[in-house]
C-alpha beads as a LAMMPS data file, in Angstrom:
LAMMPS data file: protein, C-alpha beads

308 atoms
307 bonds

1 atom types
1 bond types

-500.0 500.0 xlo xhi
-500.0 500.0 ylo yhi
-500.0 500.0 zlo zhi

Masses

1 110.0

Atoms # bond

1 1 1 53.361 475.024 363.952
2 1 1 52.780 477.662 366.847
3 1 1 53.619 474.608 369.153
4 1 1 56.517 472.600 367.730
5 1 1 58.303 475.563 365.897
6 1 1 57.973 477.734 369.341
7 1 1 59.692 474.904 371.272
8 1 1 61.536 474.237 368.284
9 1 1 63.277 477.212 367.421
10 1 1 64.259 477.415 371.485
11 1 1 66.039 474.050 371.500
12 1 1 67.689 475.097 368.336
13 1 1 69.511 478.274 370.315
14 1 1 69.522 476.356 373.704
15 1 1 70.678 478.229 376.165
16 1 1 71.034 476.289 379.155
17 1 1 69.201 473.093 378.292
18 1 1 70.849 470.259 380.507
19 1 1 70.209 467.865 377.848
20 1 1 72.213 468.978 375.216
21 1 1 74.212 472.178 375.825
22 1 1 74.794 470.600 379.501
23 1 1 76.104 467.370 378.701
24 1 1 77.981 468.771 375.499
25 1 1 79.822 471.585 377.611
26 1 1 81.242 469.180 380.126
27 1 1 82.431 467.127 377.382
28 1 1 83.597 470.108 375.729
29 1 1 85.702 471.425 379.223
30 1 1 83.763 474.536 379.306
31 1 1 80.666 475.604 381.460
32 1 1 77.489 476.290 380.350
33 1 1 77.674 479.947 380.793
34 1 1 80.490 480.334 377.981
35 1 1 78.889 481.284 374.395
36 1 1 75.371 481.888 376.164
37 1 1 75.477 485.987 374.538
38 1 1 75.348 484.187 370.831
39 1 1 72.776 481.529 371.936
40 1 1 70.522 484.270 373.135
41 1 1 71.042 486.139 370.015
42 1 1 70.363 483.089 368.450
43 1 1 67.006 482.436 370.366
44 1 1 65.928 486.047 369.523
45 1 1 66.773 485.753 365.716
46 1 1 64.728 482.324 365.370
47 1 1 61.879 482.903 367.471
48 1 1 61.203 486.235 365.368
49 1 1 61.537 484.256 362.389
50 1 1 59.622 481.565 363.278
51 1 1 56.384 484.000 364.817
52 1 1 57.093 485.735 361.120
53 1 1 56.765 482.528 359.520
54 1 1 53.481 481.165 361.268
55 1 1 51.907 484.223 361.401
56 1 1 52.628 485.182 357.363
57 1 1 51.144 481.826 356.631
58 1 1 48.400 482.548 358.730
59 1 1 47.252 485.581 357.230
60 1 1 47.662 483.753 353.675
61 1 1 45.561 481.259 354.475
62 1 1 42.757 483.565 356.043
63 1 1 42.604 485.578 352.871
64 1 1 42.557 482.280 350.752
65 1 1 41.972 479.109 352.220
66 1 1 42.082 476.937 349.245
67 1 1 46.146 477.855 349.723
68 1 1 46.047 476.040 352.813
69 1 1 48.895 472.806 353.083
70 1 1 46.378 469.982 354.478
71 1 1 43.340 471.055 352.517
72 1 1 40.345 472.837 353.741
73 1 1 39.036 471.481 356.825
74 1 1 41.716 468.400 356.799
75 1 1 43.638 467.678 360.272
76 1 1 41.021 469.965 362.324
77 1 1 40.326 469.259 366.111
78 1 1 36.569 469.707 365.916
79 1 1 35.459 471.564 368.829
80 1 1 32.024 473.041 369.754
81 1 1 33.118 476.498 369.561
82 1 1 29.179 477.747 370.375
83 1 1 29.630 476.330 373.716
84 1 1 32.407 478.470 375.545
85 1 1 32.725 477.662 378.716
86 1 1 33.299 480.458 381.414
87 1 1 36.548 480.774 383.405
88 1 1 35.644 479.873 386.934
89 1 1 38.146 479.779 389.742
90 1 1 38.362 476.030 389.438
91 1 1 39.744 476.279 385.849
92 1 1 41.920 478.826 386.933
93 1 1 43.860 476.807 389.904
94 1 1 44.248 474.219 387.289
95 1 1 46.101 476.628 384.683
96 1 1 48.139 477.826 387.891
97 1 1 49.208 473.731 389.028
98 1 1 49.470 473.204 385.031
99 1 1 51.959 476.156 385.007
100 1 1 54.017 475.712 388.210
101 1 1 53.999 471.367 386.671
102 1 1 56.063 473.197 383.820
103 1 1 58.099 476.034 386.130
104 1 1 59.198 473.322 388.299
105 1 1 60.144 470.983 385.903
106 1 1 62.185 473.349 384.232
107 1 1 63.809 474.362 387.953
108 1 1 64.596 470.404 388.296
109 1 1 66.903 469.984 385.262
110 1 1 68.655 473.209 385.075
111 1 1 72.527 472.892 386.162
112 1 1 72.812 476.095 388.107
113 1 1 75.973 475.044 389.566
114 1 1 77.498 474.644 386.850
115 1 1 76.103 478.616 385.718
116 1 1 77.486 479.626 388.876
117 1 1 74.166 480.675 390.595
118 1 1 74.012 480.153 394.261
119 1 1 70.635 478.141 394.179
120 1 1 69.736 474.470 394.956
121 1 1 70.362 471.917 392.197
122 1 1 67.947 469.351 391.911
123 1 1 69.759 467.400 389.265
124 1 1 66.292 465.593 387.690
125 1 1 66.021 463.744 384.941
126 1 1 63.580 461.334 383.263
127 1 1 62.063 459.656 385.764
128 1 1 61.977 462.128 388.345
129 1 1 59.982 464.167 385.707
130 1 1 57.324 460.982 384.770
131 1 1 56.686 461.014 388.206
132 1 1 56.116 465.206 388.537
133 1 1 53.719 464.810 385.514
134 1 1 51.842 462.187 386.678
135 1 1 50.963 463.478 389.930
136 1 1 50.221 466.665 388.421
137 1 1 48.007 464.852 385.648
138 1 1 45.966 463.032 389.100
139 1 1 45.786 466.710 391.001
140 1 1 44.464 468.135 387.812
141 1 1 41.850 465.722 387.147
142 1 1 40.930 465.399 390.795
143 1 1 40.651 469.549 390.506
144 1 1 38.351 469.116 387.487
145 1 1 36.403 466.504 389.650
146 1 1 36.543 463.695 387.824
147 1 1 35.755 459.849 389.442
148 1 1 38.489 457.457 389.638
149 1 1 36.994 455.435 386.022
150 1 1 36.512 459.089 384.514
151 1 1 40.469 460.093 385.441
152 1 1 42.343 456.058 384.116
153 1 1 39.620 456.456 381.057
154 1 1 40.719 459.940 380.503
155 1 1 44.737 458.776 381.051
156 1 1 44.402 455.859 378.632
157 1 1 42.748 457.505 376.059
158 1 1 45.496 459.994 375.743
159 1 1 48.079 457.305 375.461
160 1 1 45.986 455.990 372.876
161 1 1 46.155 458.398 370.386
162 1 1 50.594 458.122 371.049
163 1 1 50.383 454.378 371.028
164 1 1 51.422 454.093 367.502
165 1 1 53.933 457.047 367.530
166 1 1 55.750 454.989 370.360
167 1 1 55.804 452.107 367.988
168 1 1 57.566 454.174 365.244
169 1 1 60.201 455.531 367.648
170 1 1 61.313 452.311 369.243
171 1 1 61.348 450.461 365.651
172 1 1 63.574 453.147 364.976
173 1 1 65.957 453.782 367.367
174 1 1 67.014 450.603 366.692
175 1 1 69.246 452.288 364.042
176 1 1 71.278 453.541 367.263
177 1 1 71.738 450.064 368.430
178 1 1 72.376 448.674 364.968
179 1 1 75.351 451.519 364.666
180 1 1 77.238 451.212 367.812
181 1 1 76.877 447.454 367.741
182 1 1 78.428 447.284 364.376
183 1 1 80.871 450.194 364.987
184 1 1 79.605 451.857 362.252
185 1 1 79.131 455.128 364.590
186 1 1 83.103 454.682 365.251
187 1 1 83.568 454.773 361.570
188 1 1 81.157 457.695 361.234
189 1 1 83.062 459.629 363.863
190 1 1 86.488 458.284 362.192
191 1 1 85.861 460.044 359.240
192 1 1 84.604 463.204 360.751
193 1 1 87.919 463.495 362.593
194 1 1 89.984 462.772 359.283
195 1 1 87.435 465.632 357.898
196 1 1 88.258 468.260 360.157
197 1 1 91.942 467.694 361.197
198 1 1 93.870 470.908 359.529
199 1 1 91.059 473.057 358.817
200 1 1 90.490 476.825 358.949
201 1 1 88.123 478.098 362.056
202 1 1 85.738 478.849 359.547
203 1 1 85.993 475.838 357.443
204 1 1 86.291 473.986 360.625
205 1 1 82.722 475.133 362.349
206 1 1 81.236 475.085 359.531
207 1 1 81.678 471.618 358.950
208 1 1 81.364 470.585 361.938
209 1 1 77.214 471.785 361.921
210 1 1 77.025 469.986 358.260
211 1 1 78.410 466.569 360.361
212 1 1 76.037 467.101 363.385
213 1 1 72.880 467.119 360.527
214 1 1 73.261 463.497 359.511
215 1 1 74.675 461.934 362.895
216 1 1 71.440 463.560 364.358
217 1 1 69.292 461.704 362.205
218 1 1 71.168 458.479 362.906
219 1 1 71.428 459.004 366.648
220 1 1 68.237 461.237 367.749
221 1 1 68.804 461.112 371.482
222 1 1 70.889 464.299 371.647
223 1 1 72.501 463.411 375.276
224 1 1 73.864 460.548 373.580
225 1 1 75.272 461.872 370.502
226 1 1 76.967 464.375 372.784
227 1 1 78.381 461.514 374.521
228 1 1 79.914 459.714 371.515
229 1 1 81.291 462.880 369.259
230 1 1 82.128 466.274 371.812
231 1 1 85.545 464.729 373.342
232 1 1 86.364 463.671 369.657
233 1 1 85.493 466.995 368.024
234 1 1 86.429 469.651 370.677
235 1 1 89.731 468.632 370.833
236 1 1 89.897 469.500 367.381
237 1 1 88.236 472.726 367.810
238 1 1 91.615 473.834 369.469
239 1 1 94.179 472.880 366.719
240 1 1 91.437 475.244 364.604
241 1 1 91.042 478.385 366.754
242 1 1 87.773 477.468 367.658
243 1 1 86.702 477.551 371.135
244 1 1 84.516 474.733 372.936
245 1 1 81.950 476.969 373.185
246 1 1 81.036 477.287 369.291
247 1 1 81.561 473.655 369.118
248 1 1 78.631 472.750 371.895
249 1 1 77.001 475.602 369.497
250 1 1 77.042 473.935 366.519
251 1 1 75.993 470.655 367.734
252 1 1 73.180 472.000 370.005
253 1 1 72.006 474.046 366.183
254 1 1 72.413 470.799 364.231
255 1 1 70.419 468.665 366.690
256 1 1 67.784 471.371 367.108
257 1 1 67.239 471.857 363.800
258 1 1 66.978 467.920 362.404
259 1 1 64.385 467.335 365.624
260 1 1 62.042 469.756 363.940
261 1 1 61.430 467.315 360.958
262 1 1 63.385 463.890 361.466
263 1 1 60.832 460.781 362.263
264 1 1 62.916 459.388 364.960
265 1 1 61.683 462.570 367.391
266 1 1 59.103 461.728 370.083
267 1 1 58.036 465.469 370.152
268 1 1 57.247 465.472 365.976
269 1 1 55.857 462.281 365.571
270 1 1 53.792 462.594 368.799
271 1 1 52.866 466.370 367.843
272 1 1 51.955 465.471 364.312
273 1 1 49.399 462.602 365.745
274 1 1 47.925 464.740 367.757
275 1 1 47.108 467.456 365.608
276 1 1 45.936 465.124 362.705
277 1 1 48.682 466.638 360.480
278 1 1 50.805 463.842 357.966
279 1 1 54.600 464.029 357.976
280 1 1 54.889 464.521 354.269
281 1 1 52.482 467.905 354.832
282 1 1 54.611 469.059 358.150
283 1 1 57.609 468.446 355.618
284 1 1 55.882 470.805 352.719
285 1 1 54.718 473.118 355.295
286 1 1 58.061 473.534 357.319
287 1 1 61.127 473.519 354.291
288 1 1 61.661 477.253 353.662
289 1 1 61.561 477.615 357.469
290 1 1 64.265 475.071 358.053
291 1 1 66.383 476.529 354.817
292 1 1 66.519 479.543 356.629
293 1 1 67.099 478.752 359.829
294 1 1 70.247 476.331 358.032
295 1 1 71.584 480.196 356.693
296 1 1 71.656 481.714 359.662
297 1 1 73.070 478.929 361.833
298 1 1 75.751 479.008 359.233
299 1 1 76.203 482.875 359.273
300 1 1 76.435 483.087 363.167
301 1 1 78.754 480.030 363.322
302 1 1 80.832 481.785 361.526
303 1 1 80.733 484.945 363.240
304 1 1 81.362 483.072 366.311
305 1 1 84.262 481.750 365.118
306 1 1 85.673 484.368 364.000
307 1 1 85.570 485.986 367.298
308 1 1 86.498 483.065 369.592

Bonds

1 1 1 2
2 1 2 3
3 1 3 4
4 1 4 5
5 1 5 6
6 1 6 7
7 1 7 8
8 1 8 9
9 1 9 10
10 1 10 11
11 1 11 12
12 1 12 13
13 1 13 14
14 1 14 15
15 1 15 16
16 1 16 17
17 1 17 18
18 1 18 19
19 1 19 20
20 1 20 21
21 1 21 22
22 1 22 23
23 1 23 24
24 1 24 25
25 1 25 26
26 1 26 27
27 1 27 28
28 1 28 29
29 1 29 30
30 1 30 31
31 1 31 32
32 1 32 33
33 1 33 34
34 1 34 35
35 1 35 36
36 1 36 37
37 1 37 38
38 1 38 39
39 1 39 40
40 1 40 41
41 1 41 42
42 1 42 43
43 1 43 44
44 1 44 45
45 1 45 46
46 1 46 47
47 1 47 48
48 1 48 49
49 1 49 50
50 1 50 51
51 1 51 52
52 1 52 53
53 1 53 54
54 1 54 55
55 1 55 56
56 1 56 57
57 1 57 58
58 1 58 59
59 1 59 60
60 1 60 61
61 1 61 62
62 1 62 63
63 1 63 64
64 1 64 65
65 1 65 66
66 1 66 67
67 1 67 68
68 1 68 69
69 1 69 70
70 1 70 71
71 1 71 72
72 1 72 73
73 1 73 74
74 1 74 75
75 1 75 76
76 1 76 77
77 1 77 78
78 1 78 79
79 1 79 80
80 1 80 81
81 1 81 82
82 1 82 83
83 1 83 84
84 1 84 85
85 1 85 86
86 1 86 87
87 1 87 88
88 1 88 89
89 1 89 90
90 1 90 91
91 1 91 92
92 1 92 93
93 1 93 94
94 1 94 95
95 1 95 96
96 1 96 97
97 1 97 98
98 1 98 99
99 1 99 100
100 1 100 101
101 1 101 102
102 1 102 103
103 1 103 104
104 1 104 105
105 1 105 106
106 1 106 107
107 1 107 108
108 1 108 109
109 1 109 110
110 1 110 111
111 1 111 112
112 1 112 113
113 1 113 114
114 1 114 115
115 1 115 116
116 1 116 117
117 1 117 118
118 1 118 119
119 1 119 120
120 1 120 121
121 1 121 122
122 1 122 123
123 1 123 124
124 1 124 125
125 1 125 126
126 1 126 127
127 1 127 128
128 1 128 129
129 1 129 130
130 1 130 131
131 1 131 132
132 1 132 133
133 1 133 134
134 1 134 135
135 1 135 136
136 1 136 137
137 1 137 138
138 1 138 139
139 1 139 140
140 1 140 141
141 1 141 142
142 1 142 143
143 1 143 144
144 1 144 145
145 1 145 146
146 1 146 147
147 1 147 148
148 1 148 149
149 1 149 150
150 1 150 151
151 1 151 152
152 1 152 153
153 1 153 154
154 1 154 155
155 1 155 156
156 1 156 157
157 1 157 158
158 1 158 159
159 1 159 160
160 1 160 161
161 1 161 162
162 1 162 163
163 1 163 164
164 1 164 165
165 1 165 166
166 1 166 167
167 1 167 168
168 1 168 169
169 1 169 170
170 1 170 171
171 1 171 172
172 1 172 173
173 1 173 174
174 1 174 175
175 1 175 176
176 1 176 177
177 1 177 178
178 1 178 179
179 1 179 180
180 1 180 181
181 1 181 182
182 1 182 183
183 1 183 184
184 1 184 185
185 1 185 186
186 1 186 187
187 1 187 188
188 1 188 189
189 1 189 190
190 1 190 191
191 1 191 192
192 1 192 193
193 1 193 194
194 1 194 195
195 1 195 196
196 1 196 197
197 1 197 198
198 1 198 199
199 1 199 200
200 1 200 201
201 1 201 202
202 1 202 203
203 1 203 204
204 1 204 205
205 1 205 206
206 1 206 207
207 1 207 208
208 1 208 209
209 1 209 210
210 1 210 211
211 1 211 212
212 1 212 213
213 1 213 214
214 1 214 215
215 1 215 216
216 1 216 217
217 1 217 218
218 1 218 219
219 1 219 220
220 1 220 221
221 1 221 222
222 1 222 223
223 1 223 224
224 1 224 225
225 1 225 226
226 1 226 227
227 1 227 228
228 1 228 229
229 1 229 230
230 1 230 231
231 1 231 232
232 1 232 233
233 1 233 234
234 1 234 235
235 1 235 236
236 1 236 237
237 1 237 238
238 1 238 239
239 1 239 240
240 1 240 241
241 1 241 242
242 1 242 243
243 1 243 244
244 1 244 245
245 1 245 246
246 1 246 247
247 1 247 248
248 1 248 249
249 1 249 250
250 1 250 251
251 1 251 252
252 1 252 253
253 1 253 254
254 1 254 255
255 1 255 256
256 1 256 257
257 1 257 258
258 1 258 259
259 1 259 260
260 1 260 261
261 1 261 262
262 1 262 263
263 1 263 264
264 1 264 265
265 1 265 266
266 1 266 267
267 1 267 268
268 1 268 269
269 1 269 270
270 1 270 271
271 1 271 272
272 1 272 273
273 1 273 274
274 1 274 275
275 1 275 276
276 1 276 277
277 1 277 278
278 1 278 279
279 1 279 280
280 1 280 281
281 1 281 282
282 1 282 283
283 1 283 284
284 1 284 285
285 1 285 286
286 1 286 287
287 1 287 288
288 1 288 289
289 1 289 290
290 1 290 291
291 1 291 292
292 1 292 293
293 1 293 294
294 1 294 295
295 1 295 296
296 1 296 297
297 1 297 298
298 1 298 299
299 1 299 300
300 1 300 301
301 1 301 302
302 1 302 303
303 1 303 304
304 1 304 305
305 1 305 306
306 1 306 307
307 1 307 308
């Protein structure tokens, strides 16, 4: 929860992420700077919710662990906690290359041309970023002083315990291929046009996040869903009063908010595997989270759109 709701409740208020809000605000006509004020008062809102959330839970569950959602002692990474290691200044140049791995990669993929900062784009993507973390994954283990058999052992086992997770997603993301080969994502998108045409800014926004929640689950890749539905839908936005910018907003909140529970996400599935925790207990755990975060998109939405 600390891990997947931290991330999750940032990709939900993206801010300049080039894989959503990027690709949706050139689709949109607008940069990525325009609606960044309610983003960021979106980040603050769900972050504080979701530390509120964990942390409540937390305490229940220390004063009564029988409360606990997987069971006493279920979906626990044993560890020998008698046998604490000290932090020498080997382990510490590792956290620093394990930090600047994530500062850099976050430097690669961020448009700043597009934000209007004078700074060098890199314009990565996927497989410039496999290749950052796997040298950084050699350089650590070469760090920790590990043999050659010690560091592919260590690499394989990892994948291991994703193996089946990577099953799962392929399997089914081959809903994506079964919808735009059969045109039923034209149809989908055909109807959400017919939906919105006429509407109110508030009606219009407003439905526009409750079409992004089921066209997320059906097409999880975010960069692609942008693709298909942002020229269709920001037009639209125009003949309603609503400005680009609250569109990429909606769709960035609808996306951001199915990838915290739907089974086609890498991050869930793979998360949930490695922290021994089942789906159906994630989906107990994390419901009254999501209702609320659903409220508040809605409220600020419609806020936004009544000030575009």
């Amino acid at each position: 929860a600390v891990i997947l709701l931290g991330a999750g409740a940032g990709v939900i208020a993206s801010t300049v992420n080039p894989f959503a809000t990027g690709i949706a605000a050139g689709f949109a006509g607008v940069s990525l700077g325009e609606g960044l004020l309610w983003r960021l008062i979106q980040f603050v809102i769900f972050e504080g919710a979701a530390i509120w959330y964990v942390s409540a839970y937390a305490a229940r569950i220390k004063r009564d662990p029988s409360r606990s959602v997987v069971g006493i002692g279920a979906g626990r990474l044993h560890a020998d906690v008698g046998r604490v290691q000290p932090l020498t200044r080997r382990h510490a140049a590792i956290l620093l290359i394990f930090a600047a791995t994530f500062l850099t990669m976050i430097y690669g993929v961020i448009p700043f041309d597009e934000m209007g900062l004078p700074l060098p784009v890199l314009g990565w993507w996927f497989p410039e970023l496999s290749a950052l973390f796997l040298v950084a994954g050699i350089v650590v283990g070469l760090m920790d002083r590990l043999s050659e058999v010690e560091l592919a052992e260590t690499f394989v086992s990892g994948c291991t315990d994703l193996l089946g997770v990577a099953f799962i997603i392929g399997i089914s993301r081959g809903i994506t291929v079964l919808m735009n080969d059969g045109h039923i994502t034209d149809t989908i998108l055909h109807w959400g046009e017919t939906a919105l045409s006429g509407l109110g800014s508030t009606s219009f926004v407003l439905l526009v996040f409750l079409i992004y929640l089921p066209l997320s689950v059906l097409i999880p890749s975010s960069s692609g869903l942008a693709t298909l539905s942002v020229p269709v839908v920001a037009p639209l936005g125009q003949f309603a009063g609503v400005g680009g910018d609250v569109v990429v907003t909606a769709f960035q909140s609808a996306c951001g908010l199915v990838n915290l529970v739907t089974p086609t996400a890498a991050v869930v599935m793979g998360a949930l595997a490695l922290g021994r925790i089942p789906y159906e207990k994630w989906l107990k755990f994390v419901w009254k989270l999501m209702l609320l975060f659903l409220l508040l998109t809605g409220l600020l939405l419609v806020l936004a759109a009544a000030l575009s």
